[in-house]
N, C-alpha and C positions, 0 to 999 in steps of 0.2 A: 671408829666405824659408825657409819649415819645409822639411824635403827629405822625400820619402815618404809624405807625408800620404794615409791614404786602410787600405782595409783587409788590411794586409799586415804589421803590427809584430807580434813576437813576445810576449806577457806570459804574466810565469811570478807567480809565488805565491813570498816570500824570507823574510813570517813571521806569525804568528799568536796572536794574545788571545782565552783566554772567560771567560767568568765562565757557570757553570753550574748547575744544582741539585745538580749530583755531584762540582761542582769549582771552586775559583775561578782558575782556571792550566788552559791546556793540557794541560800534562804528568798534573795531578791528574785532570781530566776525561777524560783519554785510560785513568787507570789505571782509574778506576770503569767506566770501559765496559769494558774487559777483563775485568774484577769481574764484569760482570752487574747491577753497583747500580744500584737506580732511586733517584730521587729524591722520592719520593711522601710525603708526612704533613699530619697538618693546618693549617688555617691559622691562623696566627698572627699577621696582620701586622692583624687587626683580629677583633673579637668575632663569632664567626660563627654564635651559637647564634641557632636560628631559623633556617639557611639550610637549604636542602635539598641544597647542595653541601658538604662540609665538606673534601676532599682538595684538596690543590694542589700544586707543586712550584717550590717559594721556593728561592731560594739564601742559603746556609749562611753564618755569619761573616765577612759585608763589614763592615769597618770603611771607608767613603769616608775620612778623614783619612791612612789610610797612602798615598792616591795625588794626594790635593789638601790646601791648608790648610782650617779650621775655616770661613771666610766662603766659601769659593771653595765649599765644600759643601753651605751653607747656602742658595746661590743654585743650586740646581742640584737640580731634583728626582732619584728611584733611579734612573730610565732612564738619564740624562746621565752619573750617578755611574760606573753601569756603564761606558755606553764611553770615559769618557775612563781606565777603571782598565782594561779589554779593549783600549783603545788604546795603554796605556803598555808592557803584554807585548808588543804585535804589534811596536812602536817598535824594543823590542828584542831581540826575536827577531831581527827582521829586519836589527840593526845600522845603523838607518840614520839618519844625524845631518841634522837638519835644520836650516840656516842660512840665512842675510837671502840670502844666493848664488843658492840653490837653493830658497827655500821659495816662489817662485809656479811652479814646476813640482812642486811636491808637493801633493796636493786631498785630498779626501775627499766620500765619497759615503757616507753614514751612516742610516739610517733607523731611525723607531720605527712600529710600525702603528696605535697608537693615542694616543701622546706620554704625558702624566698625567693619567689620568682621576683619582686622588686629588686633586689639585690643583683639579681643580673639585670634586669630592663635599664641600671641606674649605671653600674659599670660598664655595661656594654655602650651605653651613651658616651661616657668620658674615653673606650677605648676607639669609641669612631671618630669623635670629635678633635680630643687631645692625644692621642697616641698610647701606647703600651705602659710607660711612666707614670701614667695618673690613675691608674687601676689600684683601689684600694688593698692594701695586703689582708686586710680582713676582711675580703669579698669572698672567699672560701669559705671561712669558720662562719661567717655568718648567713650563709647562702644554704649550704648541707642541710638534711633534715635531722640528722642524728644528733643536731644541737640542742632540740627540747631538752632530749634525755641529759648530754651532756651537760647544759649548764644547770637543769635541776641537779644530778649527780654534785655539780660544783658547787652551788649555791648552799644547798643543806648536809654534804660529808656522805653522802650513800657510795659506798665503797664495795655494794655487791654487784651481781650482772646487771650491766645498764647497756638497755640494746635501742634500736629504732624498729620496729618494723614496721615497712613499708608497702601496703596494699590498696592504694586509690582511697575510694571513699570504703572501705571496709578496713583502713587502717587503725582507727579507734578501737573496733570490736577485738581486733585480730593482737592489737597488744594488750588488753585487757586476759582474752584467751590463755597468751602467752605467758601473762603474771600469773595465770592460776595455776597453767600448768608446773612452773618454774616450782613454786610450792608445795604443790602435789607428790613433786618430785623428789623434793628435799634441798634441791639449790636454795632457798630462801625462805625466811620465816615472815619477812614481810615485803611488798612488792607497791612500788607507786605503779602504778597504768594509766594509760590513755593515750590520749590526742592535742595536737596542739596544732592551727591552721591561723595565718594570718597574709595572706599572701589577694588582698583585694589590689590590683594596680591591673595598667591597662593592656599590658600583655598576659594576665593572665583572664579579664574581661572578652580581651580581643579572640584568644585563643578558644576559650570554652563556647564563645557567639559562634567562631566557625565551624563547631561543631554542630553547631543550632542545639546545641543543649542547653544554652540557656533561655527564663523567660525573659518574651522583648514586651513584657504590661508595663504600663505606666500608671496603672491603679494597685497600690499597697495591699489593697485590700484583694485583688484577682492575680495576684502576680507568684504566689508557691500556694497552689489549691492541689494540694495531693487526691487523685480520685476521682474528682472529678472530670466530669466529660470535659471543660474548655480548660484541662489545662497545657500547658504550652511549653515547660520547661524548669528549670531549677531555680530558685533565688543564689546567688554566694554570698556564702556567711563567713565569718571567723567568731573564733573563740577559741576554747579551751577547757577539757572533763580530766581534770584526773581522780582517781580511786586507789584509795588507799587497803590492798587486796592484804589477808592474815591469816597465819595456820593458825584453826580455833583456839586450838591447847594454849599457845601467845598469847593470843588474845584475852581470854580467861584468865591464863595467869595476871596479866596485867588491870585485868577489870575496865577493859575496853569495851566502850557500847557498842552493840554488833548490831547493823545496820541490815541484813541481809546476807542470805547465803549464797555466793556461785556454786551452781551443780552440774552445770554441762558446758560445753564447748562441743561446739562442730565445724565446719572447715569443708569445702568443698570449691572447685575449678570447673566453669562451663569447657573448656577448651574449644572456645565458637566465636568468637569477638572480640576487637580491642575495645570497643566501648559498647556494644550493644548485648544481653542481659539473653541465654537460652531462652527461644521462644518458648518453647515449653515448661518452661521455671522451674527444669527437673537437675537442675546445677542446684540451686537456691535450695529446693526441697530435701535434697540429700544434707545440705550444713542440717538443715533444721534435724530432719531425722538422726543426723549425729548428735547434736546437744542433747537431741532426746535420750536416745542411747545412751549416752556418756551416762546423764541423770540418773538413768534406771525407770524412767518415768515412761509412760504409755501418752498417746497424741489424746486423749478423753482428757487425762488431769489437767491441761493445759488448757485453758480460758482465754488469754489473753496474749498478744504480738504487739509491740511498737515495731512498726514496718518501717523500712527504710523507706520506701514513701517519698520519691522523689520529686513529685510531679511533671517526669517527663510521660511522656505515650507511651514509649517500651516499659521502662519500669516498672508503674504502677499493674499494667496491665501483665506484663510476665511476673512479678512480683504473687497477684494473684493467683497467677494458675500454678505457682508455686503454691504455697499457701495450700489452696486446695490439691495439689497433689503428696503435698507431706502429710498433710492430716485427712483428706476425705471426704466424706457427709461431715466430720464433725467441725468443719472448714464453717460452716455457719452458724456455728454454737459460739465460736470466739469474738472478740471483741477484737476494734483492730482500728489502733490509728496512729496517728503519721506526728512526729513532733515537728517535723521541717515545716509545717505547717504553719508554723508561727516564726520560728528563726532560720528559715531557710538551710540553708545545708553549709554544714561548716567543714565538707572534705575530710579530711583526717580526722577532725575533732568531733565530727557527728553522732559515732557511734559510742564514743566513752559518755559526751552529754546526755545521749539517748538510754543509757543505761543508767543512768544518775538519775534522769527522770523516771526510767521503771522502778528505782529503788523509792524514790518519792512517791508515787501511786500507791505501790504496798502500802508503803509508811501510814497514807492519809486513806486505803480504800478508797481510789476515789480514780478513774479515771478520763482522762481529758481528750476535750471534744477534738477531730481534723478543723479544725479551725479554716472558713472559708466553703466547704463543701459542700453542695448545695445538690446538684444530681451528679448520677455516675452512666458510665457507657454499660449497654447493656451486659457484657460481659461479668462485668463489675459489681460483681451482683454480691457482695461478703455484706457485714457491717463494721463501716469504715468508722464508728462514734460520730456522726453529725451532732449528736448533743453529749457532755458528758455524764459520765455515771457511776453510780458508788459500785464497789470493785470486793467482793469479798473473796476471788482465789487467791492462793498461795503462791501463784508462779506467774513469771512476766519471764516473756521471752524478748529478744532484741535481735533484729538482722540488719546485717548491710552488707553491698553488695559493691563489689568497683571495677573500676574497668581493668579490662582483661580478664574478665571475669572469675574474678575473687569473690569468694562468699564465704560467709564467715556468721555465728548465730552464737551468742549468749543464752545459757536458760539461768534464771536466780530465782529463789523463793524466802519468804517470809522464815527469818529466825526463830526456830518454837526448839531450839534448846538440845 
């Protein structure tokens, strides 16, 4: 019989993988955001003349065979590639060896928000063109989004719960949530999380323009300005955050560097829009107000948000009055800024990166400016970091938000033992 089952286990954070538009390694990624670099330019990953989107934020110089063989990469569309390459740093960062002993108390909770939308735009061309016949039989296994999880579960022998969850762009936060709680709970002593998104091609450019959610700039540098008054819409990004989430007592036994601790999880549904965010940010505010809770912590101890920060017009600005309705007056005492700022927004994967980057700010006090922001609409009135700044609270919160309005909030703090 399990002993202490229920909600009372400690989980800390021991290590971490991304693959990003500014980095393909933590350490890379962590140095470009000190940089300032964004990760904006055109796209390349298919012919895009004719679009009226031409900006994205692709990541740079993945070769998949430096982290798998040539077949194992062949089966596996970029999303997959990403996290089991995001998953092989976190492995070991985190030092931790996983055998026949121990691999069904190690899981993974892995998600894509959209899986491969290439993979159908490419079969569905062969099933128009040449008939039913030429439809590849790995257009399924490689299309799914519960493939992240799967072929990391494959790739490394994790033989415990390996799930996808699936929530827009709150998908990252909401399986991060999910590995904590897993732990908490007793299913698992240690948990991979995150996101993995790789799905830049023209149906899914085409599909998100018609929503006018994305931006149509053609300056790198005005094209994802979270906050600001001229912004205009979203950058797409891909990459890939996994974290590698530990019940303490593990951790400690094994003498694992403990990176930070998750303390709360919150979770909340507008039930108001497939894509458009409570005008009142009073969906958003409640996640927040649960991670708080969960914590034990009071909205005063709290300093600091990485905002989901999308740069659309509803967003930023319901985002806000979120914000200010979870915390208050002390809504202007926080510090508050957007990492899509600089790598756009990477759907599924945004929210594990975003959290990898709160755990890097602790690490270095230190945090980084909205890259690009220059004024905000009057309503807008927080402070969004236009410059960055040394950082000495103990807690970073992280939110995102997706359509259909899922909301979903991270709270973590500084390891003091």
């Amino acid at each position: 019989m399990r002993e202490n089952i229920g909600h009372n286990k400690r989980v800390v954070i021991t290590g971490m993988g991304a693959l990003t538009p500014i980095g393909n390694t933590v350490p890379e990624f962590w140095d470009s955001v000190k940089a300032g670099k964004t990760g904006f330019g055109p796209i390349t990953q298919f012919d895009a003349s004719g679009y009226d989107c031409t900006l994205v934020a692709e990541v740079k110089d993945f070769h998949p065979e430096d982290f798998m063989d040539k077949k194992s990469a062949r089966r596996m569309e970029r999303f997959s590639q990403f996290a089991v390459a995001a998953a092989a740093e976190a492995i070991a960062d985190a030092g931790l060896k996983i055998a026949e002993e121990n691999a069904y108390r190690v899981g993974c909770i892995i998600g894509s928000g959209v899986g491969s939308l290439q993979t159908a735009e490419r079969e569905y061309a062969k099933l128009a063109e040449k008939g039913p016949r030429k439809v590849s039989p790995l257009m399924v296994p490689m299309m799914i989004s519960n493939m992240a999880a799967g072929n990391v579960s494959i790739a490394y022998g994790i033989k415990g719960k390996s799930l996808d969850v699936v929530t827009a762009c709150a998908t990252g936060t909401n399986c991060v949530g999910e590995a904590f709680r897993t732990i908490q709970y007793g299913d698992a002593d240690v948990m991979l999380a995150g996101g993995a998104e790789g799905s830049i091609c023209g149906l899914a450019v085409s599909g998100f323009s018609a929503l006018t959610a994305l931006s149509m700039s053609k300056d790198p540098a005005r094209c994802s300005i979270p906050f600001d008054k001229e912004r205009s819409g979203f950058v797409m990004g891909e990459g890939a955050g996994i974290l590698v989430l530990e019940e303490l007592e593990h951790a400690k036994a094994r003498g694992a560097k403990i990176l930070a601790e998750v303390v709360g999880y919150g979770c909340s549904s507008d039930a108001y829009h497939v894509t458009s965010p409570l005008e009142s940010g009073e969906g958003a505010a409640a996640a927040m107000r649960n991670a708080m809770e969960d914590a034990g912590v009071e909205a005063g101890e709290i300093a600091y948000v990485n905002a989901h920060g999308t740069s659309t017009h509803h967003n930023d600005l319901f985002e806000t009055r979120a914000i200010k309705a979870a915390f208050g007056e002390h809504a202007y005492a926080l510090k508050i800024n957007s990492t899509k700022s600089m790598i756009g927004h990477l759907l599924g994967a945004a929210g594990a990166v975003e959290l990898i980057t709160c755990v890097k700010e602790l690490e270095d006090k230190w945090l980084h400016p909205t890259v690009g922001l220059r004024e905000c609409d009057e309503e807008l009135d927080l402070d969004y970091c236009k410059e960055a700044c040394e950082y000495a609270g103990d807690y970073a919160m992280s939110n995102s938000l997706g359509f259909g309005g899922h909301n979903a909030c991270i709270l973590i703090r500084r390891y003091n033992g």
